[in-house]
C-alpha positions in Angstrom: 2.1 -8.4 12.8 1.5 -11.0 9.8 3.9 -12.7 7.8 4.0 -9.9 4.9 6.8 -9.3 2.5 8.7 -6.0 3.6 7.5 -4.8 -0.4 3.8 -5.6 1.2 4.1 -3.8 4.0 5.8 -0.8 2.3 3.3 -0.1 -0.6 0.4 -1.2 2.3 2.0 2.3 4.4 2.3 4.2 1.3 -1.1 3.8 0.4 -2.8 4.4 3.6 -0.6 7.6 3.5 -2.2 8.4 0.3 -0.4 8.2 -2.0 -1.2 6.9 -5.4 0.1 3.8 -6.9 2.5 5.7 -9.7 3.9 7.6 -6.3 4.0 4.2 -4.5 6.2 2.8 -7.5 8.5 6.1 -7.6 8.9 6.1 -4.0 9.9 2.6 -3.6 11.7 2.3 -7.4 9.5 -0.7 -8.6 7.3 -0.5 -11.8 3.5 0.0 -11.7 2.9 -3.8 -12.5 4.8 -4.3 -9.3 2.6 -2.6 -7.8 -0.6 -4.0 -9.2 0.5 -7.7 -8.7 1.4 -6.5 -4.9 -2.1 -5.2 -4.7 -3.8 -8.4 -6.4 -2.1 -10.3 -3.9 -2.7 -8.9 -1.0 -6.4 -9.0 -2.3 -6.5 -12.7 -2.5 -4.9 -13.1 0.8 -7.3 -10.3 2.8 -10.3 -12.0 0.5 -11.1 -8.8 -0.8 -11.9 -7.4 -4.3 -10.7 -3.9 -4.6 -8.4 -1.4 -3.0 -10.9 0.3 -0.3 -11.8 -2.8 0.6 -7.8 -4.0 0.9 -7.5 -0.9 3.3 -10.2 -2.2 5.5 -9.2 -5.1 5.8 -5.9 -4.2 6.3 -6.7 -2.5 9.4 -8.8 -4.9 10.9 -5.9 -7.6 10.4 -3.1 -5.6 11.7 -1.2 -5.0 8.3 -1.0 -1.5 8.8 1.6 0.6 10.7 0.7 3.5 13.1 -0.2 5.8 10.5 2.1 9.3 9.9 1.8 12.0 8.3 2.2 12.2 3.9 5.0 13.4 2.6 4.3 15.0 -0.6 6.1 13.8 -3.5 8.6 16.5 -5.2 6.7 19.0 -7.1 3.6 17.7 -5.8 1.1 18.8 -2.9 -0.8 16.4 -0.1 
């Protein structure tokens, strides 16, 4: 794998589960900014510009985990 924080390499399994980044800061009890300054940094280090392309990329580098299936929040559906 890469040398990626274990908060990286959480909100990277979250979101190619689908969830959403106010799920992703529930789940993993971090704020929304957390969140945003993890994604803006995994930007810069994939060289990417947005979040589709962060998935991508992520793929193709070997960031992401064998994927499973979503869990659905409480109260919430897939």
């Amino acid at each position: 794998m890469s040398d990626l924080t274990q908060r990286d390499q959480a909100v990277l399994d979250l979101w190619a589960r689908g969830y959403d980044d106010k799920d992703v800061a529930e789940r993993l009890g971090i704020s929304r900014q957390t969140v945003d300054r993890t994604r803006a940094r995994l930007c810069q280090r994939a060289m990417v510009r947005t979040r589709f392309q962060l998935g991508s990329r992520a793929a193709s580098l070997g960031w992401l985990q064998s994927p499973s299936p979503r869990v659905a929040p409480q109260g919430r559906t897939p």
